[in-house]
N, C-alpha and C positions, 0 to 999 in steps of 0.2 A: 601671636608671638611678639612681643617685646625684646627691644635691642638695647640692654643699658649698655653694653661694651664693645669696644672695637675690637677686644683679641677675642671676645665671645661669637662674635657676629662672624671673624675669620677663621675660628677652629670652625664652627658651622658649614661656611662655606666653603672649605676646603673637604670638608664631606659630601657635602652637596656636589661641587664639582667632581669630586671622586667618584659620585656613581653616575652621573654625568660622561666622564673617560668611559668610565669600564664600556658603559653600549657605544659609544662612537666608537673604540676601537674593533667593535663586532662589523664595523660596516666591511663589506668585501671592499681589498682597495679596486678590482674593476668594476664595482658599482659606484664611487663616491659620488659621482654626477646621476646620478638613477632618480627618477619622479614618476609619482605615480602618477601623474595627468601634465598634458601641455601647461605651462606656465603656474604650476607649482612648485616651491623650495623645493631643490635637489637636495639631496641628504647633505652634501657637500654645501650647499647652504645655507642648511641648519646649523651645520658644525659653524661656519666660517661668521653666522646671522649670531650666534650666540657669544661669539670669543669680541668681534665688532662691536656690538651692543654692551657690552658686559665693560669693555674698555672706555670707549668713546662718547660710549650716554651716558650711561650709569657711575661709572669712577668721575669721570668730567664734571658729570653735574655735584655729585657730594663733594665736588673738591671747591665750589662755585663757581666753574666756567662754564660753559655753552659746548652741549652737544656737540659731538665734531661727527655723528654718526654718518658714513658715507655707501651703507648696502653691504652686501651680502656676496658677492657677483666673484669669480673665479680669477677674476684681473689681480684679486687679494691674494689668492692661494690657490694654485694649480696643481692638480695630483694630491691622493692619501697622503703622503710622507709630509708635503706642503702645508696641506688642510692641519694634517696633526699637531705642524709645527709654529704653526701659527695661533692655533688655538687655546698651546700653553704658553706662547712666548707673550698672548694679549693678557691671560690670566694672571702670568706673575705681573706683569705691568700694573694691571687694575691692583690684584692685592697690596700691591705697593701705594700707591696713589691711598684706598681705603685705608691702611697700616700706618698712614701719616696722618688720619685725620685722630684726633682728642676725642676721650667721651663725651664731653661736652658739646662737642660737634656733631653728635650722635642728634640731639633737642634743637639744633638751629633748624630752620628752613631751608632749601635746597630751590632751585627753581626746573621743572621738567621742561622737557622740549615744545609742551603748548604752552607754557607760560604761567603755570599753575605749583604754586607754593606748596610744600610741600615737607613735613618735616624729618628728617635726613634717615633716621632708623626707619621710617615708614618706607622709603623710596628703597633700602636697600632689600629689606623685604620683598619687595613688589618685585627688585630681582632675581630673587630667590622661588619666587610665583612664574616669571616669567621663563626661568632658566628647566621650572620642570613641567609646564607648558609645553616645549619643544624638545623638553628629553620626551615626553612621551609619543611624540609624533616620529621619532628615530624608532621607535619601540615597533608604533604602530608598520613603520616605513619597513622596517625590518621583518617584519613578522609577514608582511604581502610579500616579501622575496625568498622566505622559509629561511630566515638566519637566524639559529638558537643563538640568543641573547643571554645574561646572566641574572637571575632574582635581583628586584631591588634589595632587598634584605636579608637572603642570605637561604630564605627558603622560595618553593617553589609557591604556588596555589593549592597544589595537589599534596605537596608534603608537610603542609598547613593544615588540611584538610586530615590526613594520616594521623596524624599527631594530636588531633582534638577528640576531643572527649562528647 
């Protein structure tokens, strides 16, 4: 996928993030700190790993600054209600930041946090790769606690399945 536009690239993303919400909001809030193994992202993590990164890398660097990425860790957002409300208050930040950048600005270079150039529609993809990378481990996180989750798309597997010929 090719990114020629910034308002194309943020109607996208704001679907992308949207099916994003819908499973974070499935997390029980007295699971939000829940991990399947000692020193594994807690779900609360994930949420808190993705709203962080999404602002601090990824909008930072397409804007030409330097990563300010600082972790994942609950010091950021303590509690569901927290978690939740920092997750969209990073997102409208970022989409702001990305909403100001030109299309043009789409074909410059970018520089990532190892130091490798990179041209700016490319990188915002990558977190667009990365953001469903860790929805699906919310998926997976969820499904080991038995919490019915929502179709990515609107149907099941099963009612995919129903429906075909």
């Amino acid at each position: 996928m090719e990114i020629g536009s910034v308002s194309q690239f943020l109607e996208y993303w704001g679907n992308l993030r949207g099916r994003t919400r819908r499973v974070v909001t499935c997390i029980p809030p007295d699971q939000i700190e829940w991990t399947c193994r000692a020193g594994a992202f807690t779900l609360g993590d994930l949420v808190r790993h993705l709203a962080t990164i999404e602002r601090y890398m990824y909008a930072e660097t397409v804007a030409g600054r330097p990563s300010r990425y600082a972790g994942c860790g609950r010091e950021l957002a303590d509690g569901y209600k927290a978690v939740l409300a920092y997750f969209d208050r990073l997102d409208e930040e970022a989409k702001a930041i990305i909403g100001s950048l030109t299309d043009a600005d789409l074909v410059r270079k970018c520089q990532t946090p190892a130091g490798t150039p990179i041209t700016t529609w490319k990188w915002l993809r990558a977190m667009a790769e990365h953001e469903v990378h860790h929805r699906g481990q919310i998926y997976l996180m969820l499904g080991i606690l038995g919490v019915a989750t929502p179709p990515l798309f609107g149907l099941t597997s099963e009612e995919v399945r129903a429906r075909s010929t």
